[in-house]
C-alpha positions as CSV (number, residue, x, y, z in Angstrom):
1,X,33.7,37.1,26.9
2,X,32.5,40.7,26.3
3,X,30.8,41.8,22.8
4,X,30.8,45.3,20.8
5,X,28.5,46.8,19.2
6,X,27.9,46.9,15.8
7,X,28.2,49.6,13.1
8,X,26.7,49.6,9.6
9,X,29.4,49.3,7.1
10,X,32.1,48.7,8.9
11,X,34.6,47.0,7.2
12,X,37.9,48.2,8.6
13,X,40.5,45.3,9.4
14,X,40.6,44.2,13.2
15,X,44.7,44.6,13.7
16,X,46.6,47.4,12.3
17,X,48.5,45.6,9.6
18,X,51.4,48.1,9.1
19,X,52.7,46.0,6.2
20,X,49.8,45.2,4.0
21,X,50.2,42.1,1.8
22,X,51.6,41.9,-1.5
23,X,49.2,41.1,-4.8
24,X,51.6,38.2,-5.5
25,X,50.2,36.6,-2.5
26,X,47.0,37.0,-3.9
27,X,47.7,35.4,-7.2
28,X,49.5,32.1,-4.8
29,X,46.5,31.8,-3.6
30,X,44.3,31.9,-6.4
31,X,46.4,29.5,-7.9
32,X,46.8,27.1,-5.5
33,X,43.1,27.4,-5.1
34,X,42.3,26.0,-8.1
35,X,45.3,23.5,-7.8
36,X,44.0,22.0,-4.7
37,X,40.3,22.1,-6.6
38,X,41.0,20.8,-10.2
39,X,44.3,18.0,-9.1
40,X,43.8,14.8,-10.5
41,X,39.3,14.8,-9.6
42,X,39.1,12.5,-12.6
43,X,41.4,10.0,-11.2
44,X,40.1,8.3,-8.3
45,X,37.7,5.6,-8.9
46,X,34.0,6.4,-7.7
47,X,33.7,5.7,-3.8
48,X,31.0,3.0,-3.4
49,X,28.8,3.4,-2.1
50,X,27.7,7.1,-2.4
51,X,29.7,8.3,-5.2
52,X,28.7,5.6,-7.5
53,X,24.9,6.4,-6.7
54,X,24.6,9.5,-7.3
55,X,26.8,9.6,-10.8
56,X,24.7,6.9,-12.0
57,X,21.4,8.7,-11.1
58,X,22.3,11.4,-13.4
59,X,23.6,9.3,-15.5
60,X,20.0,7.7,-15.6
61,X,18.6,11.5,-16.0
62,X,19.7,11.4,-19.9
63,X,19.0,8.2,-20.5
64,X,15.3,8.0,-19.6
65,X,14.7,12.1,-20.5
66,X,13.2,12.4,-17.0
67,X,14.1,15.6,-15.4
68,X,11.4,15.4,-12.1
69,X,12.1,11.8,-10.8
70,X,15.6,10.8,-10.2
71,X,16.1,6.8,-10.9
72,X,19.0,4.5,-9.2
73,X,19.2,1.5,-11.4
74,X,15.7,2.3,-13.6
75,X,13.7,2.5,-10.4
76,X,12.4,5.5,-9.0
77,X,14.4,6.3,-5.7
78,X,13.2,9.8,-4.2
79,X,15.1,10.2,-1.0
80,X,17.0,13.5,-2.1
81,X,15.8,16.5,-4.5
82,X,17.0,16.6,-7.8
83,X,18.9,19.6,-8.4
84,X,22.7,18.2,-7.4
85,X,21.7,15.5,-10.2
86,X,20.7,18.1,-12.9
87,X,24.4,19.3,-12.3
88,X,26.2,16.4,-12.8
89,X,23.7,15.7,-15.7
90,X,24.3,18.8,-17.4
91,X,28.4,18.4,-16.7
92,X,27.6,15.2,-18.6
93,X,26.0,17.1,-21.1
94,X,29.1,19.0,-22.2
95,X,32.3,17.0,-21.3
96,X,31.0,13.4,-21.2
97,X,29.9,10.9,-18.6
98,X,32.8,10.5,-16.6
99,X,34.3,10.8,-13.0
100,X,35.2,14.6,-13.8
101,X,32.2,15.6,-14.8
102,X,30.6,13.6,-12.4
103,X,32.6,15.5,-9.5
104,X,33.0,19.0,-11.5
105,X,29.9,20.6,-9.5
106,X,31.4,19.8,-6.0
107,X,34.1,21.5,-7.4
108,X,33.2,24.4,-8.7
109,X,30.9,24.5,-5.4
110,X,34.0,24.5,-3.6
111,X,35.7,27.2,-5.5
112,X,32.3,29.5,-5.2
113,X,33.0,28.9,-1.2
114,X,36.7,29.8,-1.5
115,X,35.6,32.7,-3.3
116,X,32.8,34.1,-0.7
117,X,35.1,33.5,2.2
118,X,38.1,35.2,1.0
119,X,35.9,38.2,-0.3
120,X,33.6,37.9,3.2
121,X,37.1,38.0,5.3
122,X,38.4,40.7,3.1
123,X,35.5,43.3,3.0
124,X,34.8,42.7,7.0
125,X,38.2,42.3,8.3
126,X,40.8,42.7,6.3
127,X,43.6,41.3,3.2
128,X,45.8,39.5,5.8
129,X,42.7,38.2,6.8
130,X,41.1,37.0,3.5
131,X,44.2,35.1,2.4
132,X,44.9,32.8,5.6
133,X,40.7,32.1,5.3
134,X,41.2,31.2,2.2
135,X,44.3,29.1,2.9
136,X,43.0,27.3,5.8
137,X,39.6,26.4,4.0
138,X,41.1,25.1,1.1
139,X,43.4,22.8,3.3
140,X,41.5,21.3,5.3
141,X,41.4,18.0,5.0
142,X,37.3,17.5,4.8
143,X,36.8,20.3,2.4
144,X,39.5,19.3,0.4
145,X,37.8,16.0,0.4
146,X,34.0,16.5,-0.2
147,X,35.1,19.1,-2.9
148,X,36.2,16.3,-4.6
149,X,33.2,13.8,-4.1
150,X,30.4,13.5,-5.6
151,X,27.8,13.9,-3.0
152,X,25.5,16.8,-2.3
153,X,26.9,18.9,0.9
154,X,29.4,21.0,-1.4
155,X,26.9,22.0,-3.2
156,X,24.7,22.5,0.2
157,X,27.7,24.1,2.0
158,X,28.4,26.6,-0.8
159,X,24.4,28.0,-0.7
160,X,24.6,28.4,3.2
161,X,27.8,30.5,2.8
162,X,26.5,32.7,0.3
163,X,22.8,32.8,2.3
164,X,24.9,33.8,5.1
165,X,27.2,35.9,3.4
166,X,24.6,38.1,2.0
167,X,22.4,38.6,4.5
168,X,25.2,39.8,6.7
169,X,25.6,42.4,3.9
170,X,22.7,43.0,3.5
171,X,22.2,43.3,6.9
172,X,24.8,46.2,7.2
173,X,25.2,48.2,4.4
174,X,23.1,51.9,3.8
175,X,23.1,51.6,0.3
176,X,19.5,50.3,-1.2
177,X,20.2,48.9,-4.5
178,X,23.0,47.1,-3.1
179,X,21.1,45.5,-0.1
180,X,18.3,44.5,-3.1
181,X,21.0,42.5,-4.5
182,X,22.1,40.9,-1.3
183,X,18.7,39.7,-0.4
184,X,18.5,38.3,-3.6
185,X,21.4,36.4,-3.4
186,X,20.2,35.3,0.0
187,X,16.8,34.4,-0.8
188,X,18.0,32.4,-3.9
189,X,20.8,30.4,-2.4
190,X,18.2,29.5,0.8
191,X,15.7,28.1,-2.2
192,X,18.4,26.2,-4.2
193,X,19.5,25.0,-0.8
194,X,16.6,23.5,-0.2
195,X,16.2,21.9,-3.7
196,X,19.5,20.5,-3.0
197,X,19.1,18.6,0.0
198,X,15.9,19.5,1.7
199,X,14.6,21.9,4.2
200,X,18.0,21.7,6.6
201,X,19.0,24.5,3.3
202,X,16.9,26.7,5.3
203,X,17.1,25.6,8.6
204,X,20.7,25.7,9.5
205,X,21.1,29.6,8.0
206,X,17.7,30.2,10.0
207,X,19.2,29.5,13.3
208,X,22.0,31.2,12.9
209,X,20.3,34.2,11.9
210,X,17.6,33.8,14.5
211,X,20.4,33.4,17.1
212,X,22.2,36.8,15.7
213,X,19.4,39.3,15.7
214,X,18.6,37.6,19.6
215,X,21.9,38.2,20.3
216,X,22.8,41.5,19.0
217,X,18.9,42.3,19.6
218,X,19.0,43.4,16.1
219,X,15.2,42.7,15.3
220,X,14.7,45.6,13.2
221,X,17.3,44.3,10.4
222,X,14.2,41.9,9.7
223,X,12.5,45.0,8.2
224,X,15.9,45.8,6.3
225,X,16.0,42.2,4.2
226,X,12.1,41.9,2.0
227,X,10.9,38.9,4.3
228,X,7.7,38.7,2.1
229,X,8.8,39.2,-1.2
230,X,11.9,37.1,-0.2
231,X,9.7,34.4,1.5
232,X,8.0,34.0,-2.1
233,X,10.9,33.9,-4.0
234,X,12.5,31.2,-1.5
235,X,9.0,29.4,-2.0
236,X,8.6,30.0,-6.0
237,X,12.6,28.4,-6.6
238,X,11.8,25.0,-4.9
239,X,8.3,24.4,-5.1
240,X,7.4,23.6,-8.7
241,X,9.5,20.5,-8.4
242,X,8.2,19.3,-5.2
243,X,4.8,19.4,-6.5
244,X,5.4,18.0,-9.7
245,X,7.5,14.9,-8.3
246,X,4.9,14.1,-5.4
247,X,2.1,14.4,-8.9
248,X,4.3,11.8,-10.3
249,X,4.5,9.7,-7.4
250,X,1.6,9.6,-4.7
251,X,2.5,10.4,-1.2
252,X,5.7,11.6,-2.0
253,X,5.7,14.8,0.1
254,X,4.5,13.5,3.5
255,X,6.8,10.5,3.3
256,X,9.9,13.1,2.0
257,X,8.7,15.6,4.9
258,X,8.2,13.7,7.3
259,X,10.5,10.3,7.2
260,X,13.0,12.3,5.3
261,X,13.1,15.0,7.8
262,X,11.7,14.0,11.2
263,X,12.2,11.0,11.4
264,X,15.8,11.4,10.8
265,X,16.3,13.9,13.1
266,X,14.4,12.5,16.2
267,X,14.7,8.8,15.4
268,X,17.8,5.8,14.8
269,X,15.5,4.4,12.2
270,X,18.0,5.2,9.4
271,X,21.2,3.8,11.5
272,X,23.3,6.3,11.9
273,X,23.1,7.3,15.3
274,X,26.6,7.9,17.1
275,X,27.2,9.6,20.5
276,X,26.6,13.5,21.0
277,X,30.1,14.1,21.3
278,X,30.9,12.5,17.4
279,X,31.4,15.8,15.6
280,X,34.0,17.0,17.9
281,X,36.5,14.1,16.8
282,X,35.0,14.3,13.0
283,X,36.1,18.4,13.7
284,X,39.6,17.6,15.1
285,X,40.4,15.1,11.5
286,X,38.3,17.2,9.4
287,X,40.2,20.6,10.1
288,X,44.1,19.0,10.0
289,X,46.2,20.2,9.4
290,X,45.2,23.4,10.6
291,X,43.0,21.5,14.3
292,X,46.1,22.4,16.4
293,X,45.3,26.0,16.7
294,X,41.9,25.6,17.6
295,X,42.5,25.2,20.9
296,X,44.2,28.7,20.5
297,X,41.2,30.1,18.7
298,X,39.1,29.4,21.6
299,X,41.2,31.1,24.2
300,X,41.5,34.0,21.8
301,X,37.8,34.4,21.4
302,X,36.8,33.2,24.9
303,X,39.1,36.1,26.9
304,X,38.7,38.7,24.4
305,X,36.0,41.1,23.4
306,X,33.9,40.2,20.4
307,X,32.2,42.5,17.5
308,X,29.3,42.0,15.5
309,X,30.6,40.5,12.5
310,X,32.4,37.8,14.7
311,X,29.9,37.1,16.9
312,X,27.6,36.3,13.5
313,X,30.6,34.1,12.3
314,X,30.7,32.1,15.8
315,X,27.1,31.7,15.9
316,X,27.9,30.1,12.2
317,X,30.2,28.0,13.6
318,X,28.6,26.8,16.8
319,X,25.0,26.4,15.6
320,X,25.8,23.8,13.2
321,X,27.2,21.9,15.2
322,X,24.3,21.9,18.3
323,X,22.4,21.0,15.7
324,X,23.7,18.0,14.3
325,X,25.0,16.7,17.8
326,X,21.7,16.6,19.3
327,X,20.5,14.9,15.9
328,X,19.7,11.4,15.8
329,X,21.1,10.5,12.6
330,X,25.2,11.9,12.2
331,X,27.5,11.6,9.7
332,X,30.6,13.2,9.2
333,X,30.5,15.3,6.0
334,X,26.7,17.1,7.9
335,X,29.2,19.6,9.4
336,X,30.8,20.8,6.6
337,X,28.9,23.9,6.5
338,X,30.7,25.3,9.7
339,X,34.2,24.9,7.7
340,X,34.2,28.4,6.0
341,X,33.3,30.2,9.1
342,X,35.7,28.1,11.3
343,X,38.5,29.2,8.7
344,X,37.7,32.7,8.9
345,X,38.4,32.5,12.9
346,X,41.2,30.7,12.4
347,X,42.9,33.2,10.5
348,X,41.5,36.2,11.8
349,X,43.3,34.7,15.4
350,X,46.7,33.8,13.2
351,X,46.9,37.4,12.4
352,X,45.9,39.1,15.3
353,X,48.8,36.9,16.9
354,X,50.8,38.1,14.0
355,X,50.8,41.7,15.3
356,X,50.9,40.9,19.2
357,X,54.3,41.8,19.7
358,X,54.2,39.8,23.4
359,X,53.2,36.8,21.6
360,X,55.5,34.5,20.2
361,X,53.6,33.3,17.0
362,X,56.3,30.6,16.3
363,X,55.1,28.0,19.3
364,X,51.6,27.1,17.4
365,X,53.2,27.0,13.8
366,X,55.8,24.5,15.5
367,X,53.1,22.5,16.9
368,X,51.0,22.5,13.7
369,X,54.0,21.3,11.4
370,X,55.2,19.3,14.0
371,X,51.9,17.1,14.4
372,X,51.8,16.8,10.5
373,X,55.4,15.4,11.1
374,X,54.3,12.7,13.5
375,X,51.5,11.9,11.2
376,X,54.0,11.3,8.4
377,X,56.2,9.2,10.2
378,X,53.4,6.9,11.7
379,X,51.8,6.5,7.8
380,X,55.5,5.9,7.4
381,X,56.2,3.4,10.0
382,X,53.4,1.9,8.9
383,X,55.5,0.6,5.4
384,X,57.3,-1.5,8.0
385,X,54.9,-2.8,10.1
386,X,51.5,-2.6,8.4
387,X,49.8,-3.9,11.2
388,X,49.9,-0.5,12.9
389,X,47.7,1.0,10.0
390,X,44.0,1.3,9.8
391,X,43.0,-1.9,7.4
392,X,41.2,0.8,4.9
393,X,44.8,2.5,4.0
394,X,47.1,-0.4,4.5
395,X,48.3,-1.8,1.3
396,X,48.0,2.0,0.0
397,X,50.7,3.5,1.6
398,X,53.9,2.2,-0.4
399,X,52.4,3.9,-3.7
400,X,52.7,7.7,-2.5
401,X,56.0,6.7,-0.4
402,X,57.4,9.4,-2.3
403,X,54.9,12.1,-1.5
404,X,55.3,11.0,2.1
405,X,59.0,11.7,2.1
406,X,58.7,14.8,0.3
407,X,56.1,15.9,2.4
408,X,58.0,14.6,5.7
409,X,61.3,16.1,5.1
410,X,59.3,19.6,4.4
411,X,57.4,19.5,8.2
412,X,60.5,18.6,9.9
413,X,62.3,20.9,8.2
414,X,59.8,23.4,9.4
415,X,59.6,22.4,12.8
416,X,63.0,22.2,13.7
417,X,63.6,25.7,12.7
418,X,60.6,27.1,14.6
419,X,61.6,25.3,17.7
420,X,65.5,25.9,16.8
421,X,65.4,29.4,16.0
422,X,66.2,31.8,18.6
423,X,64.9,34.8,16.9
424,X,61.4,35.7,15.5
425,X,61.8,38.4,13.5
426,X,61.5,36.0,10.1
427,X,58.8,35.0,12.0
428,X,56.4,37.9,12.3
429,X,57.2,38.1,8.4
430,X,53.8,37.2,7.3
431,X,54.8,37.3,3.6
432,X,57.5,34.8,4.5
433,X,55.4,32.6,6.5
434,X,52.2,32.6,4.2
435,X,54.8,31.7,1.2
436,X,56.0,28.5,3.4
437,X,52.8,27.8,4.5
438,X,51.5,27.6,1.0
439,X,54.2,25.4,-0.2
440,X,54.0,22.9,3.0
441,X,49.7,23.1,1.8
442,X,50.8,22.1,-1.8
443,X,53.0,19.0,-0.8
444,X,50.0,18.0,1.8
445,X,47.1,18.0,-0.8
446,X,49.1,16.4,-3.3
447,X,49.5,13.7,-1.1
448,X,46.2,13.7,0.0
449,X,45.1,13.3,-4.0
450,X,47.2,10.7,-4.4
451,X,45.8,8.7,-1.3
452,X,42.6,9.0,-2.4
453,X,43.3,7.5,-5.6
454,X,45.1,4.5,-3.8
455,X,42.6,3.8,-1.4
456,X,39.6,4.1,-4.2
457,X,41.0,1.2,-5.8
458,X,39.4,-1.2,-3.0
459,X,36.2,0.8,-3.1
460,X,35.3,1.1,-6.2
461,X,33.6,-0.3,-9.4
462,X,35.8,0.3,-11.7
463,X,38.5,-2.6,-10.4
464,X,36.2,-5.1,-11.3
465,X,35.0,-3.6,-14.9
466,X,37.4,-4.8,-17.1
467,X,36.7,-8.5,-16.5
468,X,33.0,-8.0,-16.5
469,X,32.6,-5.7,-19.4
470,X,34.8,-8.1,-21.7
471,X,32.0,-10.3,-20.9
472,X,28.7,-8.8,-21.7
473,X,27.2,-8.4,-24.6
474,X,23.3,-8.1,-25.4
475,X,22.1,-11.0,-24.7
476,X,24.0,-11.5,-21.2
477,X,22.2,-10.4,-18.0
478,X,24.2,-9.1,-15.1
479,X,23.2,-9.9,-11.7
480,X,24.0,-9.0,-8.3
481,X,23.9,-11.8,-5.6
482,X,23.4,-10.5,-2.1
483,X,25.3,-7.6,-2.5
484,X,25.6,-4.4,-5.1
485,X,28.1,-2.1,-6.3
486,X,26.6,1.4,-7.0
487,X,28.7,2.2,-9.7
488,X,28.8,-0.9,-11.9
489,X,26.0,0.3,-13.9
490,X,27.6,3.8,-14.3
491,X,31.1,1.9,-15.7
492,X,29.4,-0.4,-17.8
493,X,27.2,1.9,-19.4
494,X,24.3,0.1,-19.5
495,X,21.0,1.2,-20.6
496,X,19.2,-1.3,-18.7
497,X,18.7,-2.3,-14.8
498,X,21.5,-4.8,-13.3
499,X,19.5,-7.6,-11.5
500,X,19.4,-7.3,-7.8
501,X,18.8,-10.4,-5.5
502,X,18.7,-10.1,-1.9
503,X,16.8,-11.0,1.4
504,X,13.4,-10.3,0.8
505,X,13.3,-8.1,4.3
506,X,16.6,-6.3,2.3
507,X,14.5,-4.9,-0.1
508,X,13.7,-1.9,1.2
509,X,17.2,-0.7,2.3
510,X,19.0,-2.5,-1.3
511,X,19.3,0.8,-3.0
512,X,18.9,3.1,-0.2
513,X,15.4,3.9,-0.4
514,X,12.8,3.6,1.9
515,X,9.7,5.8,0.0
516,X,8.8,2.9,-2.5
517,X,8.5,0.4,0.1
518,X,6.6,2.0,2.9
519,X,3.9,3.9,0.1
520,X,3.6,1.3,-2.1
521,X,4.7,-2.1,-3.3
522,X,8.3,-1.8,-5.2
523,X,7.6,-1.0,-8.9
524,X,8.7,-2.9,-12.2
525,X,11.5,-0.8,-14.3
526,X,10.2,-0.5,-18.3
527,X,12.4,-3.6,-18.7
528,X,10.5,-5.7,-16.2
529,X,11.5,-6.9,-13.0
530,X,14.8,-6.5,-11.7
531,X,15.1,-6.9,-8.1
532,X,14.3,-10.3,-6.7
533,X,14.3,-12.3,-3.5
534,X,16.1,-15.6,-3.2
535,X,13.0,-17.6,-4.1
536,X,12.3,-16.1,-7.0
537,X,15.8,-15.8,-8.4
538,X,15.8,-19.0,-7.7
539,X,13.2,-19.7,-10.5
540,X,14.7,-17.5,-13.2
541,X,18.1,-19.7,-12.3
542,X,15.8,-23.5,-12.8
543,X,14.3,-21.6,-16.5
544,X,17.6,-20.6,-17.8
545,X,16.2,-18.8,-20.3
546,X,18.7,-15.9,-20.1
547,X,22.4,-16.1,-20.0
548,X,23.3,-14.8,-16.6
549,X,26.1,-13.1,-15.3
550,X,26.4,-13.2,-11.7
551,X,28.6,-11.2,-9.4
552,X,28.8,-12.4,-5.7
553,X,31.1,-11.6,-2.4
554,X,33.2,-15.3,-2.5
555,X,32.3,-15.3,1.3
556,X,28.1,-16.2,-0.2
557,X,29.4,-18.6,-2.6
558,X,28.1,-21.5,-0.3
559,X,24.5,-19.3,0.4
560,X,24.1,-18.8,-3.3
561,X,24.8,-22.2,-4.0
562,X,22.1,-23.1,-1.4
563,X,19.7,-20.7,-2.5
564,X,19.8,-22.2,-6.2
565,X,19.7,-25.5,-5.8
566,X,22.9,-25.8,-8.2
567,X,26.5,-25.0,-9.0
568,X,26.9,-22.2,-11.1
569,X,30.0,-22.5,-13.5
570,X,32.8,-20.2,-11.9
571,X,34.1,-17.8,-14.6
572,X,36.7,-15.7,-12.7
573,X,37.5,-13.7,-9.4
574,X,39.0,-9.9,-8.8
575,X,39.5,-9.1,-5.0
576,X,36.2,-10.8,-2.6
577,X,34.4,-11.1,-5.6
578,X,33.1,-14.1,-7.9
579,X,31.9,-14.0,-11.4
580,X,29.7,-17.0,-11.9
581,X,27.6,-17.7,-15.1
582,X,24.2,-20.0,-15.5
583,X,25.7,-21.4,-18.8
């Protein structure tokens, strides 16, 4: 593996591409950009429990007028910034409190990605380029996903890009206003970043960066980019509201800091540790259907010679991911940030296989489509013998049977002919094959929209509100026994806290947040108390002063019964859960 050096505005493509692209392809792109985006957002259910959390704390934003201290159920929970909740808030603000709006930002975040890469690609390598990036990013199956989620790495994923984006421009270009303008942009996204979700908005562009001027032993660029004015811009976005919100709430910062940050990192404490090795099998699903050729790009970049610009994007793609795998705490949406970059070597390897005339480009477009065949006829298999599916997708597949078909017929189709086919001249076509590509893309997400729709109907809220709202009225209390569904006060609309009771050692983990708990006992809401232990419910229960409305998991029946001293009238079930009453 051998590197080039680098030259200031450089933006000539990598591969001669004899037969630049057509504008129509452009325009397929665009459009199935904001297809894959904007399809059917509104229509899946709110995933419990994350979804349902953070819709309902912006929800709560309006309601109480508070702007500095995000509230989950009337109570104060501060384990994440603010700024992803003023988002949704404002969406609510102009179309309405609703799943869109509540999902809009990630989005539009996800469109502002699509955007930087495909103009990123573009300026530094080349059309051909820019439109498979764009392609591959918007297909993959964990962008496509988080873009439509509401939950904060979007957002976080699309400041990172355009942090990383412009400082590489800045980086490299002669021109001085311009390079103004691109540390602007950089300094900016790295201070919303971190008002999004908390200093890892600067860290993961930092090491990257570090890692490329160490590499390229381009320390002088530091000199190029306004480090001190930039440092106090960075400083002057976030900071107001971190003061203000620890004002508000004593101890804040060194708890947010420090448990938030370190403790996360270096400790299990929040339970999410998994094996260093996790994000490699999170990469393999999360980048389908497109994982098949990484094994390709590897090879591609491991033998050949790399420039400046791709050294930068590898860096972006491997430092991510060292990061997170030597982390304590892992999850799989934390490497979403590598996705752009990924895509952009992805394609950039496509098309410089695309003009390698000893290369026979139709062995890993068979694979790929062929995979995505085998997948299809497993999820299809799986209509006759459920027992082969995962429990979380079972009774979801006969729904979109249709899709699957559609979608099934297409990849076989496509495979057949790649492997059948004895010439490859239709094949070196990239017109051709982009257009096929991008129809086989259209039939995958529209399958994949209409699974998660199917499978949000077991995990979310909204299957149980229509018995339970046709039930409450002012004067009914609704209560949560031993367990809690995030979004229930989001669907009912309540303007009051839902009663939690739970194990009095559960407290501190009941509504994900650990700050009240270790700083202080846990606070009132305006409306009095609403989370309880067993004992004490138990006494609200014997004084049966307030009609209650109690939602329980039928497996705790018996517990709740226990924990009483009584049997509560049964009212009606949906799914695992019981609706019980006091009266």
């Amino acid at each position: 593996m051998s590197t080039t050096a680098p030259s200031s505005d450089s933006h000539g493509p990598s591969y001669d591409t004899a037969q630049p692209p057509s504008y129509r392809l452009f325009w397929i792109l665009l459009v199935l950009g904001l297809f894959c985006l904007f399809y059917q957002i509104g229509a899946a259910g709110l995933f419990e429990p994350d979804e349902g959390r953070n819709a309902e704390k912006a929800r709560e934003i309006l309601l109480l007028g508070d702007w500095v201290t995000p509230h989950e159920n009337f109570f104060p929970v501060l384990d994440k910034p603010m700024f992803f909740y003023w988002l949704i808030a404002i969406s609510y603000k102009v179309f309405g409190v609703t799943e869109w709006a509540a999902r809009l930002p990630s989005a539009l975040a996800a469109l502002g990605c699509f955007a930087l890469v495909y103009r990123f690609a573009r300026t530094r390598w080349g059309p051909w380029e820019a439109l498979w990036s764009g392609l591959i990013l918007i297909s993959a199956i964990e962008f496509f996903i988080l873009s439509r989620v509401v939950i904060f790495d979007m957002s976080l994923t699309f400041c990172i890009t355009l942090a990383l984006c412009s400082f590489y421009e800045a980086a490299h270009t002669n021109r001085g206003i311009r390079r103004k303008i691109y540390c602007l942009l950089m300094y900016t996204a790295l201070g919303v970043g971190t008002l999004i979700k908390g200093l890892i908005g600067l860290v993961i562009p930092g090491l990257i960066i570090f890692f490329y001027l160490l590499l390229t032993k381009q320390w002088p660029i530091l000199r190029k980019i306004y480090l001190i004015p930039g440092a106090l811009l960075y400083f002057a976005i976030f900071t107001p509201w971190y003061l203000m919100v620890d004002a508000r709430n004593t101890g804040f910062l060194r708890y947010y800091l420090w448990d938030e940050h370190f403790s996360r990192f270096s400790t299990a404490d929040f339970d999410r540790a998994q094996p260093w090795y996790f994000f490699l099998g999170v990469l393999f699903v999360g980048f389908l259907p497109w994982s098949t050729l990484l094994p390709m790009v590897v090879k591609h970049y491991w033998k050949g010679s790399m420039d400046d610009k791709t050294i930068f994007v590898v860096l972006w793609t491997l430092m991510p991911m060292v990061f997170f795998s030597v982390s304590s705490s892992k999850l799989p949406h934390y490497i979403l940030p590598i996705f752009p970059a990924l895509s952009i070597l992805t394609a950039t390897t496509l098309v410089g296989l695309f003009h390698n005339r000893q290369y026979n480009i139709k062995r890993p477009l068979a694979l790929l489509w062929g995979v995505q065949s085998l997948n299809v006829l497993y999820l299809l298999a799986g209509l006759m013998w459920p027992a082969i599916l995962p429990s979380q997708i079972r009774e979801h597949v006969s729904p979109i049977a249709w899709y699957l078909c559609a979608y099934g017929i297409f990849c076989s189709v496509i495979a057949v002919v790649l492997v059948m086919t004895r010439t490859t001249g239709f094949w070196k076509d990239q017109s051709k094959v982009y257009i096929i590509h991008s129809i086989g893309i259209v039939l995958f997400l529209a399958f994949m929209a209409q699974m998660m729709v199917a499978v949000s109907r077991d995990r979310s809220a909204s299957e149980i509100l229509e018995t339970v709202a046709s039930r409450i009225d002012a004067d009914v209390q609704v209560v949560f026994f031993d367990t809690y569904l995030t979004g229930m006060p989001f669907y009912l609309r309540v303007d009051r806290p839902v009663w939690i009771v739970t194990h009095a050692n559960k407290k501190r983990t009941v509504l994900g947040n650990f700050y009240v708990v270790t700083d202080r006992d846990w606070p009132d809401t305006r409306w009095g108390k609403a989370l309880f232990d067993f004992n004490e419910f138990r006494e609200v229960w014997n004084q049966n002063e307030t009609q209650l409305l109690v939602i329980v998991k039928q497996k705790n029946l018996a517990r709740m019964k226990k924990e009483i001293g009584a049997s509560p009238r049964k009212l009606t079930h949906v799914d695992e859960y019981v609706l019980l009453s006091n009266r």
